[in-house]
VEXBA-100526 format. One line per field, with one value per residue (C-alpha): x, y, z; residue in three letters. Coordinates in steps of 0.25 Angstrom, whole numbers, m for minus. Layout:
east = c(X/...)
north = c(Y/...)
up = c(Z/...)
type = c(Ala/...)
// end
This chain:
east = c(87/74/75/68/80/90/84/86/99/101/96/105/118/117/124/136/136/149/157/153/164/157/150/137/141/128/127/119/134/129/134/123/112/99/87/73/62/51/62/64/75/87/93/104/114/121/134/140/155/161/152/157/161/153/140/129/118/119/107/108/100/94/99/94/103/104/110/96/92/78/68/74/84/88/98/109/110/125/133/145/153/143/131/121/107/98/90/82/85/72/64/71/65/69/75/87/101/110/110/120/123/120/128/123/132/128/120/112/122/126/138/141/133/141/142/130/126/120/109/96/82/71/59/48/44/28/28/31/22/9/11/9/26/35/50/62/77/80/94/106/119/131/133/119/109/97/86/73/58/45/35/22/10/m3/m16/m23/m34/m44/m59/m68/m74/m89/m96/m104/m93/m94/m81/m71/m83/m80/m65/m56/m46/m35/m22/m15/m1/2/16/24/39/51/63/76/89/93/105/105/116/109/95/93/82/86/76/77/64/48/38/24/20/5/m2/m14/m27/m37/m50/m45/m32/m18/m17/m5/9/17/26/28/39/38/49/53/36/33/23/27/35/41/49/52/54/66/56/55/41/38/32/24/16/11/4/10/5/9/3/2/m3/m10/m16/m22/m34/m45/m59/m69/m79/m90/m105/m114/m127/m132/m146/m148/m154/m146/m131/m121/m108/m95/m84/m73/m61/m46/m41/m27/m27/m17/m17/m9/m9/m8/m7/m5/2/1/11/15/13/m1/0/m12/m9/7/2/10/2/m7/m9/m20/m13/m17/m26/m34/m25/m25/m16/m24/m19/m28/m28/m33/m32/m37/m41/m42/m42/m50/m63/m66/m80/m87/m103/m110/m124/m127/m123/m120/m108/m113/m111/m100/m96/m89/m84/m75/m73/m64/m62/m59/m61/m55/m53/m47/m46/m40/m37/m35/m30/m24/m19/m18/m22/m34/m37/m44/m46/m55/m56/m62/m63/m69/m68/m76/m75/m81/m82/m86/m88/m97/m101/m106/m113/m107/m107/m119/m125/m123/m127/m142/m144/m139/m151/m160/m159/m158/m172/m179/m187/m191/m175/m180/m165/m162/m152/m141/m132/m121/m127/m120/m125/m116/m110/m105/m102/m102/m99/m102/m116/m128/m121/m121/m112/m106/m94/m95/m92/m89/m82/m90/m81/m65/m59/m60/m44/m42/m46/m31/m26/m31/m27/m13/m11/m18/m17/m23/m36/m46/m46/m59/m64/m73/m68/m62/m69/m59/m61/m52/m52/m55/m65/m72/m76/m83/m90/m105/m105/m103/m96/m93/m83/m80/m69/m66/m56/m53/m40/m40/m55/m58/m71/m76/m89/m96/m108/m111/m124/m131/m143/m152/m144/m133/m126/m118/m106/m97/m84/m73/m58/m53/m39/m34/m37/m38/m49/m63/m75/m86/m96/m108/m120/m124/m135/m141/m150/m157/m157/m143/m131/m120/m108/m105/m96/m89/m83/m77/m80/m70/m77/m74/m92/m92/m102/m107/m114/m119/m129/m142/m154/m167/m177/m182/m181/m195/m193/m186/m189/m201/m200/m200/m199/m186/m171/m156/m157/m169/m160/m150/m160/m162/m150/m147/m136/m135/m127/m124/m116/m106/m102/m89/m89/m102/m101/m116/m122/m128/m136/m140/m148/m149/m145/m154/m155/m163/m160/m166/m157/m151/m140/m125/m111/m111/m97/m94/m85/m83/m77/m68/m80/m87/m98/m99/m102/m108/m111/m117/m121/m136/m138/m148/m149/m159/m151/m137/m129/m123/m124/m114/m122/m118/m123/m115/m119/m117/m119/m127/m132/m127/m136/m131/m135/m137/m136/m144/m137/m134/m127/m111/m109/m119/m108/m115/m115/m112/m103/m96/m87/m88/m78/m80/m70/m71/m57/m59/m70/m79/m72/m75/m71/m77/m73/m81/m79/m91/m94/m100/m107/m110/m106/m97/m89/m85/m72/m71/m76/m71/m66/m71/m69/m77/m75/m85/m82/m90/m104/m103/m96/m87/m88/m84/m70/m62/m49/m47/m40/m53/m50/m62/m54/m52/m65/m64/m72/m67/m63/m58/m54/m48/m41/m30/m34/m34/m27/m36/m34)
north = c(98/101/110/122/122/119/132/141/136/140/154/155/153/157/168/161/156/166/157/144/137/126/127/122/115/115/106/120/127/140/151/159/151/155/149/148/146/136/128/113/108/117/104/110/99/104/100/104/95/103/105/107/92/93/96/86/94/103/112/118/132/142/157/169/180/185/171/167/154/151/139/129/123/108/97/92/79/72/65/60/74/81/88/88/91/95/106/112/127/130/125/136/150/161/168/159/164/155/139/138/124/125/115/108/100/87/97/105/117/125/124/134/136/135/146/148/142/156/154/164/160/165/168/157/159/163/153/143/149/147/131/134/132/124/123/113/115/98/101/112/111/114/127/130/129/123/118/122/117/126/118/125/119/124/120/108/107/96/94/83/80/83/71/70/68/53/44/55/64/66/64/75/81/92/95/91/92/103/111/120/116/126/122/131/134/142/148/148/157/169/164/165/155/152/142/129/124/124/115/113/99/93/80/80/71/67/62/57/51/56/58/66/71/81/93/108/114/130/133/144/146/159/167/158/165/158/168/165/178/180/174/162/163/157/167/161/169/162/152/140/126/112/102/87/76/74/61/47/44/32/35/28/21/29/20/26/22/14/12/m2/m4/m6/m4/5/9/12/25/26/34/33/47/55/68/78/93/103/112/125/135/150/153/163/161/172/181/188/203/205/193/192/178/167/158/159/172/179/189/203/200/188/177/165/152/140/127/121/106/104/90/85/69/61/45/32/28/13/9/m3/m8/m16/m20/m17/m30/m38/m35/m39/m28/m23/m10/m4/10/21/33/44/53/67/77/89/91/103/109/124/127/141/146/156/154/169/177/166/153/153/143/138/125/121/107/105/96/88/73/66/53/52/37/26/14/2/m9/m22/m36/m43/m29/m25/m37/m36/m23/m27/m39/m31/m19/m27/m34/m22/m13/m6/m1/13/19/10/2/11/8/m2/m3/11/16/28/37/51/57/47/54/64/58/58/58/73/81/90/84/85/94/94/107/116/113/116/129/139/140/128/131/138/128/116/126/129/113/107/117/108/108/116/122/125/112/102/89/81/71/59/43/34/22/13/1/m9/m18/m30/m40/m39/m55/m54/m69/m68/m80/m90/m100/m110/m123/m136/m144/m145/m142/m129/m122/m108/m102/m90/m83/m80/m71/m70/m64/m75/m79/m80/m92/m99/m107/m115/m120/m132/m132/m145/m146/m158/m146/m136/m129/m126/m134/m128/m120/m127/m119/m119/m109/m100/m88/m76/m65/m68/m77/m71/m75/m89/m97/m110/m122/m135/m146/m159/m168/m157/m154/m139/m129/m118/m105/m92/m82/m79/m72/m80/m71/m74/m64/m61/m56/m45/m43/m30/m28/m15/m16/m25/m19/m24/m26/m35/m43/m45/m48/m60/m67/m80/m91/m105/m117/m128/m141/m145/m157/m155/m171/m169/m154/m151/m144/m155/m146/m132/m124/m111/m109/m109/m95/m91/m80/m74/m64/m61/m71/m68/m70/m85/m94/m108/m117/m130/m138/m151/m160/m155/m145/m133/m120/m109/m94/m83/m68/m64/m50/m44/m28/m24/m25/m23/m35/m46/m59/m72/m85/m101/m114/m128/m139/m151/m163/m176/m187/m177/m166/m153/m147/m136/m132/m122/m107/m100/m85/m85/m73/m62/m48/m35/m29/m35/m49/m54/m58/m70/m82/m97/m109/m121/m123/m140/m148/m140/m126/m115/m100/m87/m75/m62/m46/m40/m27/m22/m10/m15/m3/m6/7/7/1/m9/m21/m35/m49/m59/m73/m85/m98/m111/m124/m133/m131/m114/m101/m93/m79/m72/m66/m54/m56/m42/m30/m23/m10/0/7/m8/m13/m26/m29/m44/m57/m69/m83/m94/m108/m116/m129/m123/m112/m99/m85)
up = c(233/226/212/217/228/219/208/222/225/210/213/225/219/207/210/210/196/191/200/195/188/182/167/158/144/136/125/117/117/111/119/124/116/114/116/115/126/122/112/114/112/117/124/131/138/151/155/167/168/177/189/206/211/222/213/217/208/197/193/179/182/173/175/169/166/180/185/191/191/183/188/177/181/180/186/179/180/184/172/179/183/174/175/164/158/147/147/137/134/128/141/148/155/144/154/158/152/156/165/177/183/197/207/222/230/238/248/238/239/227/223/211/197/184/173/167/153/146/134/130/131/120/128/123/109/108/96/106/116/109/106/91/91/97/95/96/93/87/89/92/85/91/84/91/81/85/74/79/75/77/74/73/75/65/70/66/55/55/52/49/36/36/39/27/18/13/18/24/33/48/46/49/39/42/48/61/66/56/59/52/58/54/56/63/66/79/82/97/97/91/92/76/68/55/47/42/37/40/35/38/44/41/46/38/44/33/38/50/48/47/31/28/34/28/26/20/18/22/17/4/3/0/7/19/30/41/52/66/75/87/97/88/84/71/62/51/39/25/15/11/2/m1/m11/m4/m6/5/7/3/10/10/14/23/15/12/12/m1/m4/m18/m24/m19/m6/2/m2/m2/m7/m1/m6/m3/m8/m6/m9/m11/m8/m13/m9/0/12/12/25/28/43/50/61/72/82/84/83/93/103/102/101/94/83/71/67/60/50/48/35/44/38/48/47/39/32/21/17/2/m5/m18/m17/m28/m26/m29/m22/m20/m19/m12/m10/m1/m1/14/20/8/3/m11/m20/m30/m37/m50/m48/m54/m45/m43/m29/m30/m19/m13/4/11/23/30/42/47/61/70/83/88/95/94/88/76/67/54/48/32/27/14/2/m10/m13/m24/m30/m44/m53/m53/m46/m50/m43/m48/m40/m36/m32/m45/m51/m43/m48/m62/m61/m55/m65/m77/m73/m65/m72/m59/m56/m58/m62/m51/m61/m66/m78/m73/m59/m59/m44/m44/m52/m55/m42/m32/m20/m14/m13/m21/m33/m30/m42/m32/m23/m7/m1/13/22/14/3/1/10/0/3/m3/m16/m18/m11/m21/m31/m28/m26/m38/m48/m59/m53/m52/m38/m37/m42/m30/m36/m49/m54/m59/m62/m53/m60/m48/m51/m45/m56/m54/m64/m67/m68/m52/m53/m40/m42/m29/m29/m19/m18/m10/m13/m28/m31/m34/m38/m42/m44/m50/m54/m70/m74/m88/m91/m85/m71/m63/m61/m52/m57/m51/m57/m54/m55/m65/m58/m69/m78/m70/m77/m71/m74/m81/m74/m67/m62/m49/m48/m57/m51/m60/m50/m42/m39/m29/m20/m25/m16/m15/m7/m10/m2/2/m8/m18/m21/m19/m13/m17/m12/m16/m13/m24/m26/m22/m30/m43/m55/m54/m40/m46/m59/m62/m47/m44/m29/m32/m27/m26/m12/m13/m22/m12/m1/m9/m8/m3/m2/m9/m10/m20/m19/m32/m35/m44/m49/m56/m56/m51/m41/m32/m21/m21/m10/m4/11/22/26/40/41/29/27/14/12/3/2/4/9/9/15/15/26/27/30/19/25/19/27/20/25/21/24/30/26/35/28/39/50/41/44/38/45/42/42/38/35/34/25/27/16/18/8/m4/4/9/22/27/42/47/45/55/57/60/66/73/70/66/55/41/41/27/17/24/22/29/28/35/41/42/44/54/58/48/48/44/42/36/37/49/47/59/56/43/35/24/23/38/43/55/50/53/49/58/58/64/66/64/74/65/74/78/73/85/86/76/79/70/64/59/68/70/63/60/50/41/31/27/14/10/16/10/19/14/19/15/23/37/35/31/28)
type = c(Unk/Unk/Unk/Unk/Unk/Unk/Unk/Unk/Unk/Unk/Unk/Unk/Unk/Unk/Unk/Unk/Unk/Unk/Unk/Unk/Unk/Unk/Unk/Unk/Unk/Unk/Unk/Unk/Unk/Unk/Unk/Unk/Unk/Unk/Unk/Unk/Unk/Unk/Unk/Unk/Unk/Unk/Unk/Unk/Unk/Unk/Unk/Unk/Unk/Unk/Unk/Unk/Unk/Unk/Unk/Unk/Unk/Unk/Unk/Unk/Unk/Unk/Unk/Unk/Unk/Unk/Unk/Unk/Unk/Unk/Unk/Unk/Unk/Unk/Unk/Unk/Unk/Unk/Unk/Unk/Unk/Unk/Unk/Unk/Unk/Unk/Unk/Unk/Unk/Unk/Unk/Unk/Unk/Unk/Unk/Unk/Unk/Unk/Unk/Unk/Unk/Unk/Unk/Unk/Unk/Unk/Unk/Unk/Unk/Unk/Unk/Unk/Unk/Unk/Unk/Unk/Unk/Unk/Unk/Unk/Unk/Unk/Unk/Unk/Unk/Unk/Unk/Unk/Unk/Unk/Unk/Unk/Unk/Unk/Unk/Unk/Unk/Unk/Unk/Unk/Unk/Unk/Unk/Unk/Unk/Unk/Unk/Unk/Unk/Unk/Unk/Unk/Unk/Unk/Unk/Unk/Unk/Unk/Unk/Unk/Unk/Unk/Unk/Unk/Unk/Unk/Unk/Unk/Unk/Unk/Unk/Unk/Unk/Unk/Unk/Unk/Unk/Unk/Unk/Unk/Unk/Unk/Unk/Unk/Unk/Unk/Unk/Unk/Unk/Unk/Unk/Unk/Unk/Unk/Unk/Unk/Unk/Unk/Unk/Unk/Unk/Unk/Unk/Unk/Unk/Unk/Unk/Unk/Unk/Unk/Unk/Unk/Unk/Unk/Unk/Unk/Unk/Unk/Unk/Unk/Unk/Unk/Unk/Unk/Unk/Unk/Unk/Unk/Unk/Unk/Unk/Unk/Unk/Unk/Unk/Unk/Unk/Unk/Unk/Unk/Unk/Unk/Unk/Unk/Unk/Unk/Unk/Unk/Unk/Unk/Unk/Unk/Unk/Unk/Unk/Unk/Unk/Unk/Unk/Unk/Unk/Unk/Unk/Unk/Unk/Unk/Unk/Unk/Unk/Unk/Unk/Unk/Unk/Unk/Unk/Unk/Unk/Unk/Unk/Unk/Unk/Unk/Unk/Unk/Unk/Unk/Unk/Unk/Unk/Unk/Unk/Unk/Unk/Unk/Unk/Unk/Unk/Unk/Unk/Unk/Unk/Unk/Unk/Unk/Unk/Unk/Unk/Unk/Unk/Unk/Unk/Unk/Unk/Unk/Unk/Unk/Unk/Unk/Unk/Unk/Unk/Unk/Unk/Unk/Unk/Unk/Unk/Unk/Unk/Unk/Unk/Unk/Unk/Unk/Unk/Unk/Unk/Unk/Unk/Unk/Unk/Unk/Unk/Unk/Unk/Unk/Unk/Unk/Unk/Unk/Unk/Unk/Unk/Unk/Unk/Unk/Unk/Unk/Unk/Unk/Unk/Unk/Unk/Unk/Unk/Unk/Unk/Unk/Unk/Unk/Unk/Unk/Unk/Unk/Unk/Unk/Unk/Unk/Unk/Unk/Unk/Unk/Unk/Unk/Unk/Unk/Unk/Unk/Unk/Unk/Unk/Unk/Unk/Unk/Unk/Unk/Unk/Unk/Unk/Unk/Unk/Unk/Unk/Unk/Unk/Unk/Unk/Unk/Unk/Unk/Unk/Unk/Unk/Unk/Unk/Unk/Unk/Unk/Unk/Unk/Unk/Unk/Unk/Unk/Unk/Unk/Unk/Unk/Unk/Unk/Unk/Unk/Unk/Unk/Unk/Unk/Unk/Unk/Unk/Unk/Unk/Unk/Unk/Unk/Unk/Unk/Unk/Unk/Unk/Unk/Unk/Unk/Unk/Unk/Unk/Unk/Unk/Unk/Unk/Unk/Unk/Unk/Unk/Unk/Unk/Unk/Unk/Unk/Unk/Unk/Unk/Unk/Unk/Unk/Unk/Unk/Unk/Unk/Unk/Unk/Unk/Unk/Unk/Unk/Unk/Unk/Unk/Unk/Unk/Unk/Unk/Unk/Unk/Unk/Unk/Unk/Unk/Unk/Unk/Unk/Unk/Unk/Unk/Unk/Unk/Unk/Unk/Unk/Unk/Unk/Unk/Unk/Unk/Unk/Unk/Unk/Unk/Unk/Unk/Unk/Unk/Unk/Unk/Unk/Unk/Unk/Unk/Unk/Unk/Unk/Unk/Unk/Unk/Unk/Unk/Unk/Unk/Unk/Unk/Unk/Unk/Unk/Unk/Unk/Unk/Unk/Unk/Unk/Unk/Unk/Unk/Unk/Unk/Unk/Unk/Unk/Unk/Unk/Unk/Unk/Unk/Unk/Unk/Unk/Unk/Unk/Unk/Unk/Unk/Unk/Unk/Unk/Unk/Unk/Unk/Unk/Unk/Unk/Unk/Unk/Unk/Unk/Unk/Unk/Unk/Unk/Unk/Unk/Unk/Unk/Unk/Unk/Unk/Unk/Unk/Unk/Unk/Unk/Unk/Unk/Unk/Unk/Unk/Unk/Unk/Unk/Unk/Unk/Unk/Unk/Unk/Unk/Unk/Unk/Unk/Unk/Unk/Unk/Unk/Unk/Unk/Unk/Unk/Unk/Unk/Unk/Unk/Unk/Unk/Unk/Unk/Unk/Unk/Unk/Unk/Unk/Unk/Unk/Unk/Unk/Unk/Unk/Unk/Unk/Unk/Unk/Unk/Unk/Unk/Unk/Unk/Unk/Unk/Unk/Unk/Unk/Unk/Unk/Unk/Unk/Unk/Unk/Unk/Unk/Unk/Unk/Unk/Unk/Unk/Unk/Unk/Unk/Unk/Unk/Unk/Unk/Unk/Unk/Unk/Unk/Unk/Unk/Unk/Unk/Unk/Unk/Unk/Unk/Unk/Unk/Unk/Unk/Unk/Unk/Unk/Unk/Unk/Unk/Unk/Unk/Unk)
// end
């Protein structure tokens, strides 16, 4: 027998219901209880244990106070002799009174209905109603007090940064899954509230991600009223604040310009932001509409909740000449800013809604050019009467206030500026500062010292032979020295010269061969001081062009350099950062990086020597990998007598203050290179900046 059949035959005998014998036990026991339409979580247990023998089906139906059966009704399910099922009371039509178990034989005849279970239904609460509200009883004791949760949803707040804001521009910033949650108890027996607790709940997004998570208590704040009426409509009215702190947060490298063609220099700043939230509601019933929801009030106040924050923090400084990775930097620089944001609604009778975000940032200091790109500028400066203010006082390239740009004096502004409504805000919160204030200015102690020198040492070992070099300077020169251990004395020998140049020396490197003679590789300058000097059309950049990549053999038993030659390079591209390794055969493998500016890529080549009759040879140097972008921080180790392995950082877009570039290794079978394959999780959030490989026999890392 289908439902609708079995809700008829409901209807037909209900009638007969005084007669029935047979009775309901709900696990609710209140007598008479009262609900609430709309509620969740009323689940009422319905037992009938004494129900007619010959009952092949019971229905447990829905009546309202004139014994007529309502369209909700359910099928118990058999337990044994017992017939039971769960409804939920707040799921029912506000005009049941009362539910009756209705009993069928095998041939879909009724047979009698049981005395009715009798309860009251509060008609749907408009709070409920208007999807701002929703309510749940988590549990009924057996006294018959339900706990009860309105959780009231607030509307979301959240806007993007404007786009010209260095680092953090285009990311959004504001609130979402904010909800003010007050907590009940109900009497189902006389239908009173009394309250427990309320609290504000907040996820806070800073640009972009999930920042912050936290709570507000609402309770004992004054000017803040919290009522809920008969119809169980919460009934909200009045301001209220906390101090937080909000967040930690890491910005997204931001690329800045330099005054050497071409470079650049990286900011970025890892920030802590502590602040509040603050937030007048407005919470009720419209007098024009009878709507439920976020009012207007009679003076024009609407809802809004404002965000303010005060970030102070550390900023870490990288630079990179275009693709060559060579240069290094010296700063001191402190981060202040301020950020805020308010958001004001109503919900009724319709929507409205504003939003403001605003906010300074500014990093003050200096910063240094140090490295070998401070050491070219050094040179070039010291013997360049044509700098033209070019050549500032410690290779100091920026100072004061470094960002926003331009070394402006103003901080950034972006939104306009702060929400006028967050001055009080900032006020009430940090009462030691000056509300009105755009930024602090503070020194955050972080340094990046490196040495003038630039010795650049390297330092290599095979078995017990061990060597090191480095690079000195004096007024003249730069000079490449090498340097072996005495293991019987364990001391270092004195310092033998392998090259001397007097414009530039750079990157030294070093590999120890099975005979124990050593080789040695670096990158220098192959103009002459002439070149540069009283030359007005000479720059930086043209310095750097210059570069190219030598070798030298050393024989530690006589402790002299025995060959000495630069490598072939046809590509004519400017060659740096040189690697060596030597295999167990004794060829040695050197690679390099090709730096092609115009086209902004950074291509990985090698050579092989090989020695006959006390000679070195080189074979003809080819390129090892053909990936976009810039490729580097290149290491190469022979693995045993002819395979050899290379691994180096590719930077597809060649922009050093983006994410998602990659470690890639390749491998060498003695004749060809394999594709080159990654061995990172490719991750366009990650930046790798350095590598290092190394073997123990066959075993690397």
């Amino acid at each position: 027998m289908n439902k609708q059949l079995l809700i008829g035959c409901c209807l037909l005998f209900s009638i007969y219901t005084a007669f029935a014998q047979s009775t309901i036990e709900p696990s609710i026991v209140t007598t008479d209880p009262i609900f609430v339409q709309g509620v969740s979580g009323f689940q009422n247990i319905l037992t009938v244990t004494d129900a007619p023998g010959d009952a092949v089906t019971v229905w447990f139906c829905p009546v309202d106070d004139n014994g007529e059966v309502l369209s909700d009704s359910i099928q118990a399910t058999s337990d044994g002799s017992d017939w039971i099922d769960t409804l939920d009371m707040g799921s029912l039509d506000s005009n049941a009174a009362g539910i009756e178990a209705h009993y069928y034989d095998s041939n879909g005849d009724f047979i009698e209905a049981s005395d009715p279970y009798n309860f009251t239904i509060k008609l749907l609460p408009a709070s409920v109603q208007s999807g701002w509200v929703s309510i749940v009883a988590d549990s009924i004791s057996e006294e018959g007090i339900a706990s009860l949760t309105f959780s009231i949803n607030v509307p979301d707040s959240m806007q993007p940064v404007d786009p010209d804001i260095v680092g953090i521009g285009g990311k959004s910033f504001g609130l979402v899954a904010n909800t003010i949650v007050l907590e009940q108890t109900y009497d189902l027996s006389s239908g009173d509230l009394t309250a427990v607790s309320s609290a504000y709940q907040y996820q806070l997004n800073a640009f972009g991600r999930p920042i912050a998570a936290g709570q507000i208590s609402l309770d004992n704040i004054s000017g803040f009223s919290i009522d809920i009426d008969t119809n169980f409509n919460p009934l909200i009215s009045g301001h209220f604040s906390a101090e937080r702190e909000l967040f930690t947060f890491v910005t997204t490298d931001a690329t800045l310009p330099l005054p050497i063609n071409p470079a650049s220099i990286s900011i970025g700043a890892s920030l802590t932001a502590s602040g509040g939230l603050a937030a007048d509601c407005y919470l009720g019933i419209d007098a024009g509409s009878g709507q439920f929801g976020f009012i207007q009030t009679q003076d024009g106040a609407r809802s809004n909740i404002s965000i303010g924050a005060k970030m102070t923090g550390e900023v870490h400084v990288t630079a990179s000449l275009v693709n060559r990775h060579l240069a290094g930097i010296e700063a001191t620089l402190a981060a202040t800013a301020r950020i805020g944001a308010s958001y004001e609604f109503q919900t009724v009778p319709a929507w409205q809604d504003s939003f403001l975000l605003g906010g300074d940032l500014i990093v003050t200091g200096d910063v240094k050019l140090t490295g070998l790109a401070g050491s070219a500028k050094k040179w070039w400066c010291a013997n360049n009467p044509f700098s033209f203010g070019n050549c500032e006082p410690n290779n100091t390239v920026l100072s004061g206030v470094i960002w926003p740009r331009n070394n402006s004096n103003n901080p950034m502004t972006f939104g306009g500026g702060l929400p006028s409504n967050l001055d009080t805000l900032f006020h009430a919160l940090f009462r030691n500062q000056n509300p009105y204030a755009r930024s602090v200015q503070g020194d955050s102690g972080i340094t990046f010292p490196a040495p003038d020198a630039n010795p650049q040492p390297a330092f290599s070992n095979r078995g017990a032979s061990v060597a090191t070099v480095w690079i000195e300077a004096d007024s003249v020169a730069s000079h490449l020295l090498i340097s072996t251990l005495d293991t019987t004395h364990n001391k270092f020998s004195l310092p033998i010269e392998v090259q001397s140049n007097e414009v530039m020396l750079a990157d030294p490197k070093l590999a120890i061969a099975p005979d124990g003679s050593i080789i040695i590789v670096w990158t220098q300058s192959s103009l002459q001081p002439s070149d540069i000097e009283n030359n007005a059309q000479f720059g930086v950049d043209t310095l750097l062009n210059s570069f190219v990549v030598w070798y030298a053999a050393y024989d530690p038993a006589t402790a002299s350099i025995t060959s000495k030659s630069s490598i072939d390079n046809p590509s004519g591209l400017p060659a740096s950062k040189p690697s060596i390794t030597i295999s167990d055969s004794g060829n040695a493998m050197i690679t390099w990086l090709a730096e092609d500016s115009v086209a902004s890529t950074t291509d990985i080549w090698y050579t092989v020597l090989n020695e006959g009759n006390g000679l070195l040879y080189q074979s003809t140097p080819d390129i090892i990998n053909d990936l976009p972008g810039n490729n580097y921080s290149v290491n190469v180790c022979y693995t045993d007598s002819v395979n050899a392995i290379a691994v180096w950082i590719t930077d597809a877009d060649a922009d050093d203050s983006s994410g998602g570039n990659q470690i890639i290794a390749c491998y060498f079978d003695g004749t060809n290179w394999g594709s080159p394959i990654g061995i990172s999780d490719q991750n366009d959030d990650e930046q790798f900046h350095d590598l290092s490989m190394d073997f123990n026999g066959r075993y690397g890392l």
